[in-house]
PyMOL Python script that loads the backbone (N, CA, C, O; Angstrom):
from pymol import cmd

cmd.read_pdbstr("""\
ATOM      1  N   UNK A   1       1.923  -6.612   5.817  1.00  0.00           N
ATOM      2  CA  UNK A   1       0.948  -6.327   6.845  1.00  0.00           C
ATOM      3  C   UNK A   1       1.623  -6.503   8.204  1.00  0.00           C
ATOM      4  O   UNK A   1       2.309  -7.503   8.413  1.00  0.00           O
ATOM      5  N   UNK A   2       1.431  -5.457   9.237  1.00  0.00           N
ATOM      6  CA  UNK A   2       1.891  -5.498  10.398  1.00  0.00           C
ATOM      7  C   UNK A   2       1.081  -5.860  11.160  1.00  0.00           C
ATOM      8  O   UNK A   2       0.016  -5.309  10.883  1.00  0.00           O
ATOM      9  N   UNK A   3       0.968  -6.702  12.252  1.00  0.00           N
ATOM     10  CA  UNK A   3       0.147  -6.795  13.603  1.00  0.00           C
ATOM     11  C   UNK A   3       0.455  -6.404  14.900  1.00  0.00           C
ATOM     12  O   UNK A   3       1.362  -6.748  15.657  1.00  0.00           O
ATOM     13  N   UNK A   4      -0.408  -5.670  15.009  1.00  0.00           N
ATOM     14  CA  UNK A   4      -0.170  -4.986  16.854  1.00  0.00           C
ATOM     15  C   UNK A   4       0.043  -6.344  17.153  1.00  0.00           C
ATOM     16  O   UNK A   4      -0.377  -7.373  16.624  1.00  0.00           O
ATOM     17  N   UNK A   5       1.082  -6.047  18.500  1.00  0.00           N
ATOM     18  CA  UNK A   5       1.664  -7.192  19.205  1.00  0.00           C
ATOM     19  C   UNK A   5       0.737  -7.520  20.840  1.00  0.00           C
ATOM     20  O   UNK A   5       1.188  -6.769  21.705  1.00  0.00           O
ATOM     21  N   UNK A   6       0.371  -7.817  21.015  1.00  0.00           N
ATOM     22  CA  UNK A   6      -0.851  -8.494  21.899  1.00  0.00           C
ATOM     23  C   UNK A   6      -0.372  -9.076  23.563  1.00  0.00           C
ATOM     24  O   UNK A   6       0.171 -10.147  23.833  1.00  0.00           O
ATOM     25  N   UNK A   7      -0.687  -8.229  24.289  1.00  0.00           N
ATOM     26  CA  UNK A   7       0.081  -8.236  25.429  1.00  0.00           C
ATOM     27  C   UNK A   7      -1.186  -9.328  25.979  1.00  0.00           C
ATOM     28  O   UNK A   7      -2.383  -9.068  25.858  1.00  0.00           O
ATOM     29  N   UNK A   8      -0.685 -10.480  26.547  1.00  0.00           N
ATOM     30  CA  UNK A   8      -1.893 -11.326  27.171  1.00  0.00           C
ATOM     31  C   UNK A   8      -1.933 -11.072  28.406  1.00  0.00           C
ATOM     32  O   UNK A   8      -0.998 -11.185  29.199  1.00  0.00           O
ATOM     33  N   UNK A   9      -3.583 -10.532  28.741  1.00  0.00           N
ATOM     34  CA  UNK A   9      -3.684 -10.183  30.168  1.00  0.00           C
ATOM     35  C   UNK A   9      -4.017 -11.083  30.930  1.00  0.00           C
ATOM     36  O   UNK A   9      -3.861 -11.017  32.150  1.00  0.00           O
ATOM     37  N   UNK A  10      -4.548 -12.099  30.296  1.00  0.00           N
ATOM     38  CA  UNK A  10      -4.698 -13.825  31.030  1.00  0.00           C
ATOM     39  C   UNK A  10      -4.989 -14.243  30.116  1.00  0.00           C
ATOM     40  O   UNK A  10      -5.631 -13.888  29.127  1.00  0.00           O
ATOM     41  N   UNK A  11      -4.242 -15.477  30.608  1.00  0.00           N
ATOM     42  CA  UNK A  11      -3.731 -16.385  29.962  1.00  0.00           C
ATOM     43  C   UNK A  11      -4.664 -17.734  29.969  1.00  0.00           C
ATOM     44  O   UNK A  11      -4.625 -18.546  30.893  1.00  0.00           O
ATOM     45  N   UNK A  12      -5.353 -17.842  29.029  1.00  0.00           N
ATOM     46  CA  UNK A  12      -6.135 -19.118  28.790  1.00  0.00           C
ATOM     47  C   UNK A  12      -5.755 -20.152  28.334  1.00  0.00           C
ATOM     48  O   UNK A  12      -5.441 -20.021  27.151  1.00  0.00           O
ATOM     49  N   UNK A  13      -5.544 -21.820  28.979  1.00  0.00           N
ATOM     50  CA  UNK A  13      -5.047 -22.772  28.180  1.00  0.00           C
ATOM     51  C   UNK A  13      -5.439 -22.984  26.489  1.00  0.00           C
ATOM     52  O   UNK A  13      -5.484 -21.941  25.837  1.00  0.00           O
ATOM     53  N   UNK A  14      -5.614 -23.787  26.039  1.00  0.00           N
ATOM     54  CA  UNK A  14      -6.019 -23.895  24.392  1.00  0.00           C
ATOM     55  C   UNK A  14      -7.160 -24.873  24.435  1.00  0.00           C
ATOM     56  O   UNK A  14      -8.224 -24.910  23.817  1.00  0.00           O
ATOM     57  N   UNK A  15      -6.569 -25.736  25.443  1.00  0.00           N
ATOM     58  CA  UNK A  15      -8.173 -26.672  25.437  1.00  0.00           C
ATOM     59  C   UNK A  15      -8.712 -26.258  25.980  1.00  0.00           C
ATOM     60  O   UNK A  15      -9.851 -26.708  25.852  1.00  0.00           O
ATOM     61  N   UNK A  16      -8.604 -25.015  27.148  1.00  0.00           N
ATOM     62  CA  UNK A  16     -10.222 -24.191  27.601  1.00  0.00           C
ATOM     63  C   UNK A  16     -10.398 -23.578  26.674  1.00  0.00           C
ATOM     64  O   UNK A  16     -11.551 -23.866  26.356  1.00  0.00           O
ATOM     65  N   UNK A  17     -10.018 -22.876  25.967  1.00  0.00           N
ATOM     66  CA  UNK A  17     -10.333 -21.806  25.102  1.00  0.00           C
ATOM     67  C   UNK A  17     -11.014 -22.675  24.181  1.00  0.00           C
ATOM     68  O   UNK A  17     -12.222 -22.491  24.036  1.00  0.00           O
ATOM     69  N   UNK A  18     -10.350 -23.747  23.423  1.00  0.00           N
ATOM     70  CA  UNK A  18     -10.917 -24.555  22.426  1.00  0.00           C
ATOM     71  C   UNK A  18     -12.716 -25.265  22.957  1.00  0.00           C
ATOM     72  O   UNK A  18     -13.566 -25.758  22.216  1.00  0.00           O
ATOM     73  N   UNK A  19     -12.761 -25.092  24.163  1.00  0.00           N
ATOM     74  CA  UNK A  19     -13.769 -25.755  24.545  1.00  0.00           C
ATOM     75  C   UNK A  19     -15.146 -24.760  24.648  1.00  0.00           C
ATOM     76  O   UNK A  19     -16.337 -24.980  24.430  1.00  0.00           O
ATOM     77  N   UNK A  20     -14.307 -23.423  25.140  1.00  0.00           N
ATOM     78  CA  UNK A  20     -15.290 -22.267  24.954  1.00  0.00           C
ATOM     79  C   UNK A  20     -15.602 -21.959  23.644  1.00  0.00           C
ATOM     80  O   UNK A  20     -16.803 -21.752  23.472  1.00  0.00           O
ATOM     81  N   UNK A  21     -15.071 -21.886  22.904  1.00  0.00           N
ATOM     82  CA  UNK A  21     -15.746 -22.104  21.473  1.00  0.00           C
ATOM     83  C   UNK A  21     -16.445 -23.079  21.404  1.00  0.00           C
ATOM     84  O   UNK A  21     -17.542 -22.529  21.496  1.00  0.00           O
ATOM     85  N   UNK A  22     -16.704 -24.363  21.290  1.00  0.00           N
ATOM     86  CA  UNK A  22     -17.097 -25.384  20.891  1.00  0.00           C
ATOM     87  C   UNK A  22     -18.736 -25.498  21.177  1.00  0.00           C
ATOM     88  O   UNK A  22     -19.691 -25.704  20.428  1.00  0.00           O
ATOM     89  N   UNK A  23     -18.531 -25.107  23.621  1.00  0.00           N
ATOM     90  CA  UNK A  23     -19.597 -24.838  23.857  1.00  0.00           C
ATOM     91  C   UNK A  23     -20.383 -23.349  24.117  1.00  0.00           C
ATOM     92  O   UNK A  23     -20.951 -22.991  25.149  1.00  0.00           O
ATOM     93  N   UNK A  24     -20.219 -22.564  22.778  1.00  0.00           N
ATOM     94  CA  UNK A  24     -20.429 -21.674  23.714  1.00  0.00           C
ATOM     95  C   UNK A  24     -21.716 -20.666  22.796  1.00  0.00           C
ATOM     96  O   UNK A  24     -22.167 -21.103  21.738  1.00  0.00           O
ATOM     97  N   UNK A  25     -22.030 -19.767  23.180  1.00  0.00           N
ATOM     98  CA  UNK A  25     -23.758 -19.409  23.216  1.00  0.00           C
ATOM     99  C   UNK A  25     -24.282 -19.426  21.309  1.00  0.00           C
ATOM    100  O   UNK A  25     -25.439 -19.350  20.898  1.00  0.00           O
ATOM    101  N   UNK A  26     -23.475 -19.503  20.769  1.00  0.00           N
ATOM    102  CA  UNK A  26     -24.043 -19.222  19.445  1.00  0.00           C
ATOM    103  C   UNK A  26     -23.462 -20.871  18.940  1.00  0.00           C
ATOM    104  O   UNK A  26     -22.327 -21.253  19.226  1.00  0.00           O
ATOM    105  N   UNK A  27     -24.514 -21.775  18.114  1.00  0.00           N
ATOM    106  CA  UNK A  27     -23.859 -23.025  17.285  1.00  0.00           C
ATOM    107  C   UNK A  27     -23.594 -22.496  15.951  1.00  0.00           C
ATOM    108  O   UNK A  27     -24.457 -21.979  15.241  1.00  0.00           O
ATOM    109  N   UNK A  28     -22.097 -22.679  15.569  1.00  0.00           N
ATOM    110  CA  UNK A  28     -21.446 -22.736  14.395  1.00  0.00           C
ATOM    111  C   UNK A  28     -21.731 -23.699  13.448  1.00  0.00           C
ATOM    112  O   UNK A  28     -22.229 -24.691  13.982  1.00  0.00           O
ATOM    113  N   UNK A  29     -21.591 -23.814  12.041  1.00  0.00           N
ATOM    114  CA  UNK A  29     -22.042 -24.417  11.553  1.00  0.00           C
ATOM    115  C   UNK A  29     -20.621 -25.032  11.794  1.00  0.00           C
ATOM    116  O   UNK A  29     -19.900 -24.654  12.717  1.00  0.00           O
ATOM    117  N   UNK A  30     -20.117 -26.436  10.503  1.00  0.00           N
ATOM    118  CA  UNK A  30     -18.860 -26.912  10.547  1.00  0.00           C
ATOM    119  C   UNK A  30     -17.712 -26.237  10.065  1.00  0.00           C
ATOM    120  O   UNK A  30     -16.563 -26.339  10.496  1.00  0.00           O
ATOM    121  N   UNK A  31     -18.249 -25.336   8.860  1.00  0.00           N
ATOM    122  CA  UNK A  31     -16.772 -24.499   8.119  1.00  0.00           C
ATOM    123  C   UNK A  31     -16.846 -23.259   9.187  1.00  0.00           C
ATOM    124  O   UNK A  31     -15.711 -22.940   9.540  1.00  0.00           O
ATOM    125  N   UNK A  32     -17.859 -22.487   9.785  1.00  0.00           N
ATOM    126  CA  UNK A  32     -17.179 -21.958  10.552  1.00  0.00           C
ATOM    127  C   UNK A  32     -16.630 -21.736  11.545  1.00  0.00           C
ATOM    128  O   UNK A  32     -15.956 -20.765  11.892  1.00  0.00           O
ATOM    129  N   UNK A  33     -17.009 -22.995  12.243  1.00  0.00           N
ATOM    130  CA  UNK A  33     -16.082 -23.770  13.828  1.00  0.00           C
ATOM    131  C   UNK A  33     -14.536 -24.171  13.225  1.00  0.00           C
ATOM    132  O   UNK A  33     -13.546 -23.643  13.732  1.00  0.00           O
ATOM    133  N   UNK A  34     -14.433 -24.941  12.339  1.00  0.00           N
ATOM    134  CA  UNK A  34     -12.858 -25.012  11.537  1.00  0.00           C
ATOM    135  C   UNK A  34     -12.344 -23.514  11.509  1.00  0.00           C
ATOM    136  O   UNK A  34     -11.310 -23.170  12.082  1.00  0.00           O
ATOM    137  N   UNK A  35     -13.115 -22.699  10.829  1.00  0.00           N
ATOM    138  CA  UNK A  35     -12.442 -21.757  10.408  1.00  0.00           C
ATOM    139  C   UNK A  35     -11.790 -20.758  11.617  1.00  0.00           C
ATOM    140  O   UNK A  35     -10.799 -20.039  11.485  1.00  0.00           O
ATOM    141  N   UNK A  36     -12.626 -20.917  12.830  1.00  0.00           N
ATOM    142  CA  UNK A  36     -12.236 -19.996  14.547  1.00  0.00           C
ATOM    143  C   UNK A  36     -11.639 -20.636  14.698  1.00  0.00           C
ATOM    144  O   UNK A  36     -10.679 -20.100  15.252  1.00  0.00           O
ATOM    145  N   UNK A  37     -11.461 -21.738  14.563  1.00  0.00           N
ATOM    146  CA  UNK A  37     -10.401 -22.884  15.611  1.00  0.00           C
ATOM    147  C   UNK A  37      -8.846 -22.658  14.765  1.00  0.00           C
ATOM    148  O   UNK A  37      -7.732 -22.420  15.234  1.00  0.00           O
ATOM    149  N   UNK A  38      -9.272 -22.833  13.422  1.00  0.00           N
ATOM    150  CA  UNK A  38      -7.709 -22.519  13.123  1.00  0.00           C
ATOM    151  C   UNK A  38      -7.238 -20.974  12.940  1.00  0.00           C
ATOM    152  O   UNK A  38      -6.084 -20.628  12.690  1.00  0.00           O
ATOM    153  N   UNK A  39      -8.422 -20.059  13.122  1.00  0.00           N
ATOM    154  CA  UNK A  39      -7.326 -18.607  13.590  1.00  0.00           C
ATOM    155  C   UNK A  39      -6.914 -18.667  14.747  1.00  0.00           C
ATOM    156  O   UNK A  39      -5.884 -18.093  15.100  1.00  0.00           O
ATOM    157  N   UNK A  40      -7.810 -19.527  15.702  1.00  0.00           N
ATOM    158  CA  UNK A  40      -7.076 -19.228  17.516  1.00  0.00           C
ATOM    159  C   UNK A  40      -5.840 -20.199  17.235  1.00  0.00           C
ATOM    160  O   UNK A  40      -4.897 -19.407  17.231  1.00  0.00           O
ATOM    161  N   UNK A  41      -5.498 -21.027  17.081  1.00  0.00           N
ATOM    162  CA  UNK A  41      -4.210 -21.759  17.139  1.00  0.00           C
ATOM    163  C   UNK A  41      -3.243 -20.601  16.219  1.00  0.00           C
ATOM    164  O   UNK A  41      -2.133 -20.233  16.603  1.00  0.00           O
ATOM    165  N   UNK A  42      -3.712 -20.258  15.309  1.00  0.00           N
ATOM    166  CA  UNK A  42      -2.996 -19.796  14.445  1.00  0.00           C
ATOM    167  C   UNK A  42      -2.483 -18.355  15.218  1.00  0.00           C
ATOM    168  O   UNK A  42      -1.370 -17.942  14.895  1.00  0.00           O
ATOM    169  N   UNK A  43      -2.969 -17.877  15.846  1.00  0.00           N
ATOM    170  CA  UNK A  43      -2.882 -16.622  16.625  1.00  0.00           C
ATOM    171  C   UNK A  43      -2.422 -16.611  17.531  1.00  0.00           C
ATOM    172  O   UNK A  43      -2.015 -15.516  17.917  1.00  0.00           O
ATOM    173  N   UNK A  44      -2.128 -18.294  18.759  1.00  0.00           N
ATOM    174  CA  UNK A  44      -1.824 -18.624  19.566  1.00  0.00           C
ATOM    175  C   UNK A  44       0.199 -19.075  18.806  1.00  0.00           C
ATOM    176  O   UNK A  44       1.291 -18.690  19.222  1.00  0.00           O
ATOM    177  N   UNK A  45      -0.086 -19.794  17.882  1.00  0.00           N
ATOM    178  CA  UNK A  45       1.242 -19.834  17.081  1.00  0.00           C
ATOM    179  C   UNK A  45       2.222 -18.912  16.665  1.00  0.00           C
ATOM    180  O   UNK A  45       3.414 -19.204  16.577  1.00  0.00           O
ATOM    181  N   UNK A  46       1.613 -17.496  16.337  1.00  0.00           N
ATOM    182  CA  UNK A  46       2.343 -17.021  15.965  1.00  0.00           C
ATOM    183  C   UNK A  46       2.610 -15.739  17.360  1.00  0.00           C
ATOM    184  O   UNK A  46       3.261 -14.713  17.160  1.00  0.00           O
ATOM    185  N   UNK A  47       2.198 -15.958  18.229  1.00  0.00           N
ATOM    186  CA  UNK A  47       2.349 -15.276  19.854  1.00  0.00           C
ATOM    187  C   UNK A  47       4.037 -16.000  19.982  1.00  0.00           C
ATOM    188  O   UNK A  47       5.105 -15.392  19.902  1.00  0.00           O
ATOM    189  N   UNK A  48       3.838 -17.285  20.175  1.00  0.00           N
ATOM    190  CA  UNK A  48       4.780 -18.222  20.648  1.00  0.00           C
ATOM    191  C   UNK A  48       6.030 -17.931  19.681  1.00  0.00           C
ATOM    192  O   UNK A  48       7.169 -17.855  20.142  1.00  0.00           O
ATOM    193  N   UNK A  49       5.726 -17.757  18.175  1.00  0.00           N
ATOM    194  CA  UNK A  49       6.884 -17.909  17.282  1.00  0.00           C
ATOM    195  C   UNK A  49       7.799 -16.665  17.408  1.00  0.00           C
ATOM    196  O   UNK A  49       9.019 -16.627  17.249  1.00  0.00           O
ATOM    197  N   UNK A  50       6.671 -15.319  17.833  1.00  0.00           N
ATOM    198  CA  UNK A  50       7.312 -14.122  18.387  1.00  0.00           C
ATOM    199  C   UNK A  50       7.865 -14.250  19.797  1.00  0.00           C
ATOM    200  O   UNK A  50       8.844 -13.607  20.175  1.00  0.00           O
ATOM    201  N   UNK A  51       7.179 -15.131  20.577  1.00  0.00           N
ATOM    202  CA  UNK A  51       8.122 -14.814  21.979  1.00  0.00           C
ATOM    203  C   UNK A  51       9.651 -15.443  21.872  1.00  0.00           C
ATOM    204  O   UNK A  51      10.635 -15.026  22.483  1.00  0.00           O
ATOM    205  N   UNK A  52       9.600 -16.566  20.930  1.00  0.00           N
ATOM    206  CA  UNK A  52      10.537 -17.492  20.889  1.00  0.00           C
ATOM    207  C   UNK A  52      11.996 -16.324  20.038  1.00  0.00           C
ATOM    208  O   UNK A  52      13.181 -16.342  20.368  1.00  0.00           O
ATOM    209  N   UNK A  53      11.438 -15.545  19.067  1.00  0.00           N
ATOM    210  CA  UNK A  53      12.653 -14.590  18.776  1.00  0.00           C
ATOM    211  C   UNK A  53      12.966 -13.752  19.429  1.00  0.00           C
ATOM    212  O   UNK A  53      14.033 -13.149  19.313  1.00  0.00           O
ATOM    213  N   UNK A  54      11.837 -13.464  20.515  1.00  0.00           N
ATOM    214  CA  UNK A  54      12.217 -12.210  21.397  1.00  0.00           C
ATOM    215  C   UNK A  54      13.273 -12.403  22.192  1.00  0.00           C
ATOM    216  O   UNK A  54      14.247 -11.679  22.401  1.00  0.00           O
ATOM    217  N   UNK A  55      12.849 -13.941  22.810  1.00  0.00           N
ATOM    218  CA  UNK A  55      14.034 -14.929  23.645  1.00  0.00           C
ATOM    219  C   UNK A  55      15.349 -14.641  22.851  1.00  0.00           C
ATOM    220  O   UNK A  55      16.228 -13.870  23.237  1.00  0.00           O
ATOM    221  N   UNK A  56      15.365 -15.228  21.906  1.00  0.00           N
ATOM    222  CA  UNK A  56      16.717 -15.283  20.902  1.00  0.00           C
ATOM    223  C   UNK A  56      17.360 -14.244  21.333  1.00  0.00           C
ATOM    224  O   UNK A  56      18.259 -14.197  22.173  1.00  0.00           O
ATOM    225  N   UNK A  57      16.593 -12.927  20.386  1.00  0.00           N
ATOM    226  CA  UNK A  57      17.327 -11.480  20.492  1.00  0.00           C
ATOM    227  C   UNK A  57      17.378 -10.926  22.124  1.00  0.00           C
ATOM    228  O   UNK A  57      17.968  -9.855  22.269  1.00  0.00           O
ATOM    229  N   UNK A  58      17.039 -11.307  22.864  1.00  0.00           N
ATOM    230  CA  UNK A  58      17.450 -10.926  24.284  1.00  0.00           C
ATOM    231  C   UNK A  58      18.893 -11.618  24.459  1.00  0.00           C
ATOM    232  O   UNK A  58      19.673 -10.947  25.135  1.00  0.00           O
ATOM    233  N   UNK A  59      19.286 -12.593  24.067  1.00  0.00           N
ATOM    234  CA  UNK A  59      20.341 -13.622  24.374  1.00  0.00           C
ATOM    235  C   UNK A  59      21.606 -13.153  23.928  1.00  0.00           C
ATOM    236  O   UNK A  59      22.629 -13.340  24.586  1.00  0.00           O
ATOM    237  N   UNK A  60      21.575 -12.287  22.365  1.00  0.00           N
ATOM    238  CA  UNK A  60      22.869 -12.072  21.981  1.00  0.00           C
ATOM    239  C   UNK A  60      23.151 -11.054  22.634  1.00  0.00           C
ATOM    240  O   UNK A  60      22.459 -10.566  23.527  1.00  0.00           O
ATOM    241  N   UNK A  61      24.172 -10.666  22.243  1.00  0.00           N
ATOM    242  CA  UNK A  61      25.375 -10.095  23.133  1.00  0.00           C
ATOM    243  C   UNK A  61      25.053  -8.609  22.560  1.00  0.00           C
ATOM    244  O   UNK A  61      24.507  -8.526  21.460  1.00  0.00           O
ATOM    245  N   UNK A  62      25.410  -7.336  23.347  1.00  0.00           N
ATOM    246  CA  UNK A  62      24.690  -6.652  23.284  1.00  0.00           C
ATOM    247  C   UNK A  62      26.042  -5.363  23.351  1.00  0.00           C
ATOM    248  O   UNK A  62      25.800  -4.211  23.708  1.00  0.00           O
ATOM    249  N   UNK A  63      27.308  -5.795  22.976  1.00  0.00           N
ATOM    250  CA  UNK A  63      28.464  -5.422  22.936  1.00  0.00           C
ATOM    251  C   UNK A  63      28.381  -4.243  22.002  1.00  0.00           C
ATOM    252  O   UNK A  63      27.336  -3.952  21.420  1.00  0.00           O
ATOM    253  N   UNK A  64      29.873  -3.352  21.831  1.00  0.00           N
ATOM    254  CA  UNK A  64      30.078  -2.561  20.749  1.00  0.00           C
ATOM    255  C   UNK A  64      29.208  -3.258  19.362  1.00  0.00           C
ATOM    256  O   UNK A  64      28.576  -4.314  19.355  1.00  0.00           O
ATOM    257  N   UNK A  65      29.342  -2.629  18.626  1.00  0.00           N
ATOM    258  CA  UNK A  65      29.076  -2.727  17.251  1.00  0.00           C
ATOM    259  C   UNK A  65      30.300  -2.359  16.391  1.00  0.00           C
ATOM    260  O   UNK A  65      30.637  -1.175  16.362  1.00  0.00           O
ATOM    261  N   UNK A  66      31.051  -3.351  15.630  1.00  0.00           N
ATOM    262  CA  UNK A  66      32.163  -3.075  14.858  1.00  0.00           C
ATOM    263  C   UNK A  66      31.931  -2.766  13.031  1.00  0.00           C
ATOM    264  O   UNK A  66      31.293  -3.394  12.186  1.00  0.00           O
ATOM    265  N   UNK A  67      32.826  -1.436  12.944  1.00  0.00           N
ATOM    266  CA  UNK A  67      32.545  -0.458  11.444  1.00  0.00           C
ATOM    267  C   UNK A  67      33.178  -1.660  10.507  1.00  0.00           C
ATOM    268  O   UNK A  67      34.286  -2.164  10.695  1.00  0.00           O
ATOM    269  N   UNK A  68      32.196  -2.040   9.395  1.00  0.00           N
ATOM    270  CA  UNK A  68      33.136  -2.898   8.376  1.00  0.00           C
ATOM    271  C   UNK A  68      34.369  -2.073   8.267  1.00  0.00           C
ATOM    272  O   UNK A  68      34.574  -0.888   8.530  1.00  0.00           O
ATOM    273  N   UNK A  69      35.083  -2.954   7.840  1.00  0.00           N
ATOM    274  CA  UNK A  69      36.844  -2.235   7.228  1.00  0.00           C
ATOM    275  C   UNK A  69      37.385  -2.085   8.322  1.00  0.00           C
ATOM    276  O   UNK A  69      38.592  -1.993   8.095  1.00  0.00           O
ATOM    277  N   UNK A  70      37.125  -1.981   9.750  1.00  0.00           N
ATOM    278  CA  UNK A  70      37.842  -1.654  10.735  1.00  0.00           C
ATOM    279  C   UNK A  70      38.573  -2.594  11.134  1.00  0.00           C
ATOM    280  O   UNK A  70      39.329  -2.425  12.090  1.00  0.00           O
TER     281      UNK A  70
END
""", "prot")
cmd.dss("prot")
cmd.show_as("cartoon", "prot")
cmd.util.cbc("prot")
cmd.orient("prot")
């Protein structure tokens, strides 16, 4: 499974965000306040785990490319 990659147009801390859920117009029961809270981290995690390789692959070297056997 692929996921469109998610350009953030603002940027919300986690404890606001976490708080706008918590208080916000509809009450969740308990499994499904757990269950939003750990896709937003989880969604917020895997943003970070992609920026963090993007970093990486920006870093190496961006030189020729050498033919095995050569």
């Amino acid at each position: 499974m692929t996921e469109k990659a998610e350009a953030p147009l603002s940027y919300t801390p986690l404890q606001d965000r976490l708080r706008q859920l918590l208080d916000g117009p509809a009450a969740l029961d308990k499994r499904a306040l757990l269950g939003t809270l750990c896709a937003e981290v989880s969604r917020r995690e895997t943003r970070a785990y992609a920026a963090g390789w993007n970093d990486a692959l920006a870093a190496l070297p961006h030189g020729p490319r050498r033919e095995n056997g050569a």
